[in-house]
C-alpha positions as CSV (number, residue, x, y, z in Angstrom):
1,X,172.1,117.3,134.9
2,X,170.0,116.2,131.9
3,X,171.0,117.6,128.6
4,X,168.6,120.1,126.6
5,X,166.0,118.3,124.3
6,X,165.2,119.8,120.9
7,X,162.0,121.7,120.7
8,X,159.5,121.1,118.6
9,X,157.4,124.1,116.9
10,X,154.6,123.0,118.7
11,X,156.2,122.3,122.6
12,X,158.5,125.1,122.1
13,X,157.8,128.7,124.3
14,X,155.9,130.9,122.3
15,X,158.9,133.5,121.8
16,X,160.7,130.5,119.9
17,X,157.6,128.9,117.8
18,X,157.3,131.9,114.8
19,X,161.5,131.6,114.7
20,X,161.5,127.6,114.5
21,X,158.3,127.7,112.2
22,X,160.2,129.9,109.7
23,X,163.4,127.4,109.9
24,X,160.8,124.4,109.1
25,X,159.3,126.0,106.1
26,X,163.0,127.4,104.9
27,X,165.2,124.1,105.0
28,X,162.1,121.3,105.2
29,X,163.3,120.1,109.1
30,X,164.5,122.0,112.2
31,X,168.3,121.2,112.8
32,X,168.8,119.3,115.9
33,X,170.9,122.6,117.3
34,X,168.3,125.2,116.1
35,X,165.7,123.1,117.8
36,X,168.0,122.9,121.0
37,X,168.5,126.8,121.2
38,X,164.6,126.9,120.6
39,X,164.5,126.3,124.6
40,X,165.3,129.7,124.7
41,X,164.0,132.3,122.7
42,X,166.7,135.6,123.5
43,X,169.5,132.5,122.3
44,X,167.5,131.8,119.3
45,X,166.2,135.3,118.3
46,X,170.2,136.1,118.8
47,X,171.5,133.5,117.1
48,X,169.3,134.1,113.6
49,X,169.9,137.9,113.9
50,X,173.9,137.0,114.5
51,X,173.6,134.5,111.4
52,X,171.7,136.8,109.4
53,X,173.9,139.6,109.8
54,X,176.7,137.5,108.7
55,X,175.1,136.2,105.5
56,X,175.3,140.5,104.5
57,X,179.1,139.9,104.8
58,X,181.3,140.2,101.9
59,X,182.3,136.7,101.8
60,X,181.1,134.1,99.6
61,X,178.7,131.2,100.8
62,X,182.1,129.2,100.2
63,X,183.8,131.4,102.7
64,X,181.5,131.9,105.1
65,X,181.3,128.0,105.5
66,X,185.1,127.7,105.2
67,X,185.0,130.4,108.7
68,X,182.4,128.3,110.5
69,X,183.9,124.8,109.6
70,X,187.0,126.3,110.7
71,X,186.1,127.4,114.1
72,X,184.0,124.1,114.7
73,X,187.0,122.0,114.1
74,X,189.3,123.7,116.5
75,X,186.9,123.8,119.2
76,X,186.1,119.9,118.4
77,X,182.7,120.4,117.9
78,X,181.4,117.3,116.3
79,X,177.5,118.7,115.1
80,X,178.9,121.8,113.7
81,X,181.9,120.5,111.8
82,X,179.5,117.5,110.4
83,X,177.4,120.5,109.6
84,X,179.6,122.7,108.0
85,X,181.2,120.0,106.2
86,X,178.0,119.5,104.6
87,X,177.1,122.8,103.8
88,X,180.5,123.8,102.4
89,X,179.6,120.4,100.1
90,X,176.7,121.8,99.1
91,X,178.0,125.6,98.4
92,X,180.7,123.9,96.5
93,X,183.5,123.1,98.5
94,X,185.4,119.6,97.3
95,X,186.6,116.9,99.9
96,X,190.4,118.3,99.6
97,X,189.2,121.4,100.8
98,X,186.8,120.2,103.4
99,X,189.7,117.4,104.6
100,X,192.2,119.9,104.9
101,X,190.3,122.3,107.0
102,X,189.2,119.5,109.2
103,X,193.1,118.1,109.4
104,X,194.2,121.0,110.1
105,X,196.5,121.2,106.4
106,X,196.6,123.6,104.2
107,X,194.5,124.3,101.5
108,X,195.9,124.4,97.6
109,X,194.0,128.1,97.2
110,X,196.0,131.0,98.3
111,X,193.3,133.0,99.3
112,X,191.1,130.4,100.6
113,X,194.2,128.9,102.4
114,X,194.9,132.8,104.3
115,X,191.4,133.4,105.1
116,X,191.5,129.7,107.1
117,X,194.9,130.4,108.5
118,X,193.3,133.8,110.0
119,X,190.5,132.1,111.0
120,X,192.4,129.4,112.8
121,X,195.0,131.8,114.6
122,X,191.8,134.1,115.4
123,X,190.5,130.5,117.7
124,X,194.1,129.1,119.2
125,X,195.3,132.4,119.9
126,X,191.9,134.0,121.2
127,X,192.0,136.4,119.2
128,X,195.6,137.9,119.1
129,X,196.8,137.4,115.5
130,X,200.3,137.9,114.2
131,X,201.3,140.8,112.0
132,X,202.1,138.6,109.2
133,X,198.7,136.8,109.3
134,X,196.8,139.7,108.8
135,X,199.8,140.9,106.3
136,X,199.1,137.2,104.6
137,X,195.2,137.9,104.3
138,X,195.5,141.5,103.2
139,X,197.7,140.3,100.2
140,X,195.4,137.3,99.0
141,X,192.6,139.8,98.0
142,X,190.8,141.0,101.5
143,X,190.3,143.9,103.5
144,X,191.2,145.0,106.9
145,X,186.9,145.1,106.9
146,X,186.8,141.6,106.1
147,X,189.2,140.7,108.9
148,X,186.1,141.9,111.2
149,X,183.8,140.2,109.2
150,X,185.5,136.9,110.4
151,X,184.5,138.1,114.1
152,X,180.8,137.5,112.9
153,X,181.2,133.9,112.0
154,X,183.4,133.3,115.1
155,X,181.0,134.7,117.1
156,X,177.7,132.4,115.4
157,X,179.9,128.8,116.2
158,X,181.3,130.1,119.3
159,X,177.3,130.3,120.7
160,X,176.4,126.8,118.9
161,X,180.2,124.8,119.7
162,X,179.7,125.8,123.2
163,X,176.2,124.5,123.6
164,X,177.2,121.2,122.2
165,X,179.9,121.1,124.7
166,X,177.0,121.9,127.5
167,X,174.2,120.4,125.9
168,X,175.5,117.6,123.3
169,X,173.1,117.4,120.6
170,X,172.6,114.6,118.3
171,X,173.7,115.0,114.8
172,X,170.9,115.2,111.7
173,X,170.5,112.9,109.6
174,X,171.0,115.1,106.7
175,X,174.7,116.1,108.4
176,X,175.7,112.2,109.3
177,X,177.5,111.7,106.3
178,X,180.4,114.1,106.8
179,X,180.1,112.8,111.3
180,X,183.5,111.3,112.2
């Protein structure tokens, strides 16, 4: 079977070109992964409104990329976690952080450090997650709401990490930098 090829605004189907278009204008290229969900518009359309609706959560930029890096890296994703190691660079995020999500380590903030841990146990144990981890995130500063919240972000990578695993798509040349 081949694998998916990135669309174009121009060859993709019409349901996908305002949605890729908007991308373009927004971030000056099409992401290779964007442009591979372009094939389908209901994936695309899902996948903005999915992201979207997690950008209204109450985590910060540097949280919500801490959630996504995190669920890239335990389902060995190589285009997200390049990705999201990026764009947790660019909200902020130093290497330590970004190395010890990707390692699996700890992280030296508390809070940072449960909301990973969460995260992580949310993946490995699908979904089933300890009474002291959700004691552990409660007591470094979130709610039980933001514990949901977390669904959202697993959610958005779960739809892209498993496409990459069907579909591998090359990684951007604005992402390469942080490719293993």
């Amino acid at each position: 079977m081949k694998n998916l090829k990135p669309c174009t605004v121009e060859l993709a189907p019409a349901g996908s070109k305002k949605y890729l278009g908007a991308i373009q204008k927004k971030m000056g290229f099409i992401p290779n992964m964007l442009a591979t969900f372009g094939n389908s518009p209901a994936l695309l359309e899902g996948y903005l409104s999915l992201e979207s609706a997690f950008g209204k959560s109450s985590f910060t930029v540097v949280e919500q990329q801490l959630i996504l890096l995190t669920v890239s890296v335990e389902h060995m994703c190589m285009y997200c976690v390049a990705a999201h190691s990026t764009l947790l660079r660019d909200a902020g995020g130093d290497a330590k952080m970004i190395k010890a999500v990707r390692d699996g380590e700890q992280l030296n903030d508390r809070k940072l450090n449960a909301l990973v841990g969460l995260t992580r146990e949310l993946v490995v144990e699908r979904g089933f997650v300890t009474e002291r981890t959700k004691q552990e995130f409660v007591a470094a500063g979130y709610s039980e709401v933001a514990m949901l919240e977390v669904l959202i972000g697993m959610a958005l990578k779960t739809i892209s990490n498993y496409l990459d695993h069907i579909s591998p798509v090359a990684i951007d040349i604005a992402f390469q930098a942080e490719a293993f």
